[in-house]
N, C-alpha and C positions, 0 to 999 in steps of 0.2 A: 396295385389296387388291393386295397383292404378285404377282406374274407367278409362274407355276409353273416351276420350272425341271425338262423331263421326264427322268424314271430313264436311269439307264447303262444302254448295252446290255449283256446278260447271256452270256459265254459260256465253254464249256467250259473248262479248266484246257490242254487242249493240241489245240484245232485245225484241222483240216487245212484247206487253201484249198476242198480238192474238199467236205470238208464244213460247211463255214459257208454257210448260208443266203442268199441274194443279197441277202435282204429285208436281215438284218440285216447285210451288208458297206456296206450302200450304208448306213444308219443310223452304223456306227462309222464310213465317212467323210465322211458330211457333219459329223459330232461334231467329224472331228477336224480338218478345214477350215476347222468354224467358231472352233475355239478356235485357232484359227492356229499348231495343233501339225504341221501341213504345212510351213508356212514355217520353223519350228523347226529341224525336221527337215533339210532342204532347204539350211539353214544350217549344221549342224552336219558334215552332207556334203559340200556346197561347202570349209569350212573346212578340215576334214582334207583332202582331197583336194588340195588347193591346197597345201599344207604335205610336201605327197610329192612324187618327180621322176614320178609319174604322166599330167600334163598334158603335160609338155613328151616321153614318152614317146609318149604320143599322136597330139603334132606330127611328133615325128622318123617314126610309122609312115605317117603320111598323107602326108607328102613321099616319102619310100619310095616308095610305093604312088605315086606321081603321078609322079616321076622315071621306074621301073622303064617306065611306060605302062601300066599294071596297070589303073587308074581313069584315065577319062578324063573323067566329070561327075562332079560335087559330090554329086548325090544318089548313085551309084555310090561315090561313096570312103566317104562317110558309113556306107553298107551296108555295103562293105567292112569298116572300121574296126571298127563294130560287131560285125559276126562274129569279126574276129580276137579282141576284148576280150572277148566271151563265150565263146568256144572258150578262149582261154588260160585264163579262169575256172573255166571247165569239168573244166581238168586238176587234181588234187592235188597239193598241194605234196611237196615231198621229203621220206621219212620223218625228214631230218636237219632241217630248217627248223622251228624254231617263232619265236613273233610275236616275240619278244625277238630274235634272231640276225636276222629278217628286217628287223627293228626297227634293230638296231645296224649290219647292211650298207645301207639307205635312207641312214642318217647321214653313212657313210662316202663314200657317191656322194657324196651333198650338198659334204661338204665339200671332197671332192676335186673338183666341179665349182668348188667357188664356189672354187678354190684354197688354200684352207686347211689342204691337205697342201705338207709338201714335194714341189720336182717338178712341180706343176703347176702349172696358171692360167699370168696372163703373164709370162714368165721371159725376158727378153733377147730380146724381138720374138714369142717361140712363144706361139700362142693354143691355150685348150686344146683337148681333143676336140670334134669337132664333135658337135654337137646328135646327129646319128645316132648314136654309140655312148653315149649316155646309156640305160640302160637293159638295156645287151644282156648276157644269161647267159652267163656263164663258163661253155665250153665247149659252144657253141650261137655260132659265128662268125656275128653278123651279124642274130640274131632279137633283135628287139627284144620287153622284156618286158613283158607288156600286162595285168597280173594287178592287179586292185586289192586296194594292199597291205592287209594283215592289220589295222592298226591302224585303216581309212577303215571295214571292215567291222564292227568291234568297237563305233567309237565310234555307225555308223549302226544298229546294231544297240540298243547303250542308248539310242538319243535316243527309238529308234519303243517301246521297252520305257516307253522313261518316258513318253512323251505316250499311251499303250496304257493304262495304268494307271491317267490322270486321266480316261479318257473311257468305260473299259468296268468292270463288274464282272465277277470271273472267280467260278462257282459251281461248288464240287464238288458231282459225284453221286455 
């Protein structure tokens, strides 16, 4: 006799954390641990993020913060970092920004880091900006921006949609 494979977990059409069940949070993630729609995930996140100047933003804020004297251990810069990365999160983008313009200024960093604009990269001995101004908002001298771009969240957002839909049933009432 064949192995039972047991029912999706069953839930609402939209929600909330405060009201989903414990019982049944810990049932959608061990589902979805075991379908290795974690690492999926995990992966899809990792890859976009890696594919942003978001990392090396990161780098330049912890050097920052470790130059300035600001952190002086590793667990302290980590905290640190972290709060800046949530706090920036926290603010709302410009009513002028959507994912497309923030999409197309990403590009342009990129390219203009990697030298691919005229002007910059290496030109007769000049190396280009250093790692610290990778990052920092026009007109905001010096803050480096710590905002995980629009497109890291989109795609993290379909992957948990898609592994969301192979492991649960959603029921209207």
């Amino acid at each position: 006799m064949a192995p039972q494979v047991p029912p999706k977990p069953r839930i609402p059409p939209s929600p909330r954390p405060s009201t989903l069940d414990p019982t049944l949070r810990s049932q959608i993630n061990a589902a979805l641990l075991e379908e290795g729609h974690i690492d999926r995930i995990h992966s899809t996140l990792s890859t976009n993020l890696h594919s942003t100047p978001f990392p090396a933003q990161v780098r330049a804020q912890a050097l920052a913060l470790l130059r300035a004297g600001e952190c002086t251990t590793f667990p302290a810069l980590l905290e640190e970092v972290a709060r800046r990365v949530r706090e920036a999160n926290a603010r709302p983008l410009p009513p002028a920004t959507t994912t497309t313009t923030t999409a197309a200024a990403e590009k342009k960093r990129e390219r203009e880091r990697d030298g691919d604009i005229n002007g910059t990269g290496l030109v007769n001995g000049h190396s280009p900006a250093p790692v610290a101004a990778v990052g920092v908002r026009a007109g905001e001298p010096g803050e480096i921006d710590l905002r995980v771009p629009a497109r890291v969240v989109e795609a993290g957002v379909a992957a948990v949609r898609e592994a969301l839909a192979e492991v649960v049933d959603v029921v209207e009432d």
